[in-house]
N, C-alpha and C positions, 0 to 999 in steps of 0.2 A: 504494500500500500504506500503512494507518494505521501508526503509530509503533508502534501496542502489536501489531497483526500483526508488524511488521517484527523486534520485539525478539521476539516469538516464534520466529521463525522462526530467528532468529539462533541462541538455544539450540538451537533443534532441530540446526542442522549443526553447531557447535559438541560438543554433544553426540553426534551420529552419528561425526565422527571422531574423537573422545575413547572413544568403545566400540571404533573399527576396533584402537584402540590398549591397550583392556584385554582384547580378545582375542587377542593377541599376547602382550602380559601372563601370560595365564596357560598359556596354553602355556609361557612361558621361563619362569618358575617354579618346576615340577616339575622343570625338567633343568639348573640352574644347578651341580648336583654334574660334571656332565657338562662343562660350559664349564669350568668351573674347573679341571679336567683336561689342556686343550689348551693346546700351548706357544701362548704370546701374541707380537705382534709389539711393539719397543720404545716404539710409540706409542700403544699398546693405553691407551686413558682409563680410568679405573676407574668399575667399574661401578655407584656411587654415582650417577656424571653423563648415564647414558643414560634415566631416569625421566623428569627436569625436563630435558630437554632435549627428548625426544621430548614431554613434553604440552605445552609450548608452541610447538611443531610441529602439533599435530595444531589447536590453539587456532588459529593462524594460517591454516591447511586451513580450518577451519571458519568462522572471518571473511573468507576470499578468497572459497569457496561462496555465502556469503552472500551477497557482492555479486553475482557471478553471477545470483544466483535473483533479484534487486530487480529484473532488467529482465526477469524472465520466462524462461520457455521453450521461447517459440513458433516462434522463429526456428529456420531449419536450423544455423547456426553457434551458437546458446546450445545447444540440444538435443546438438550435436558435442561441444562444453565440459565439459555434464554428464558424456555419457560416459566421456572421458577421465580427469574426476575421479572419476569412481566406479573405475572400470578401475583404477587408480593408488592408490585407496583399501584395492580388494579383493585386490591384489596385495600392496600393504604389509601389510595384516593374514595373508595365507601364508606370509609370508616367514619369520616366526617359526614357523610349525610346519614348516617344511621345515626351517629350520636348524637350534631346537631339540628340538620334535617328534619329527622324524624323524631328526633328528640328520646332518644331510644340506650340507658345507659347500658342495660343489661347487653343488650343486642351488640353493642357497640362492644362490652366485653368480650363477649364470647368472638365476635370478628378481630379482635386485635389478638386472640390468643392462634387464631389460622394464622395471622399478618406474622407472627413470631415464629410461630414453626414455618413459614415458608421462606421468611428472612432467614434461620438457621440452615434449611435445606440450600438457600440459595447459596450461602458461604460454604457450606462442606463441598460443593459443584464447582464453585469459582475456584476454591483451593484446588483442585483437582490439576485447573487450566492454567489459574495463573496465583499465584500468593496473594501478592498485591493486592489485588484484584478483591479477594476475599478478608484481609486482612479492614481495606478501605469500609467494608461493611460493619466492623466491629462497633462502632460510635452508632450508628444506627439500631441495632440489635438491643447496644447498653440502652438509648434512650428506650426505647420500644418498650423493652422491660419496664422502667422508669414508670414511662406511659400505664403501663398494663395494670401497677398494682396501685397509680394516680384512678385509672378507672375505676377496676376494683373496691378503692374508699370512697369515690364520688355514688358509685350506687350502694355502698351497704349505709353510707351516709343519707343516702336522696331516697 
């Protein structure tokens, strides 16, 4: 792959999970009257920090893809990879319209605990291909987690 394909490309996933994450965006949104509402657990971050936390999350999504796609897709285990990554992409962009959407804590639990096993699946796959690659997912998975037992006290709270 030339240099100037290569930086192409790199925007492009870069940018693909930078959208996963301003569709999520705008679903949470409109229903922030709604969040603002619910009693919060004592470790609840403020909600200033989940913006730039979450897009250099989806930045590192999108340079870990990257490297992926450099060796191709022809393989049965790169091909497995993408899946996953996509899987794990298109589950994180639902997660906000279940939660705030539809306003749906429980729902929204039980989908961010898929969002984690397929985030986990998708690094043991990337390891496979490329280190890096997998390794870049790590900050992700850590929040995720974060996230999952942040849900977890918002509905045993709500």
């Amino acid at each position: 792959m030339n240099k100037w394909k290569s930086i192409f490309n790199l925007i492009i996933w870069i940018t693909a999970c930078l959208s996963a994450g301003i569709l999520g965006a705008l679903t949470t949104s409109p229903n922030t009257q709604w969040f603002q509402s619910l009693n919060k657990p004592f470790f609840q971050p403020p909600n200033w920090l989940f913006g730039p936390v979450w897009t250099v999350l989806y930045i590192l999504m999108g340079v870990s893809i990257w490297l992926i796609s450099k060796q191709g897709f022809k393989t049965k285990i790169a091909k497995q990879a993408l899946y996953l990554f996509i899987t794990q992409l298109v589950l994180n962009s639902l997660w906000s319209l279940v939660y705030f959407g539809m306003q749906q804590i429980l729902g929204a639990f039980v989908l961010i605990i898929f969002i984690w096993i397929f985030i986990l699946l998708t690094i043991i796959w990337f390891n496979k291909i490329n280190k890096v690659a997998g390794y870049l997912l790590l900050p992700y998975i850590l929040w995720v987690s974060f996230a999952t037992v942040l849900n977890a006290a918002l509905w045993l709270l709500n």
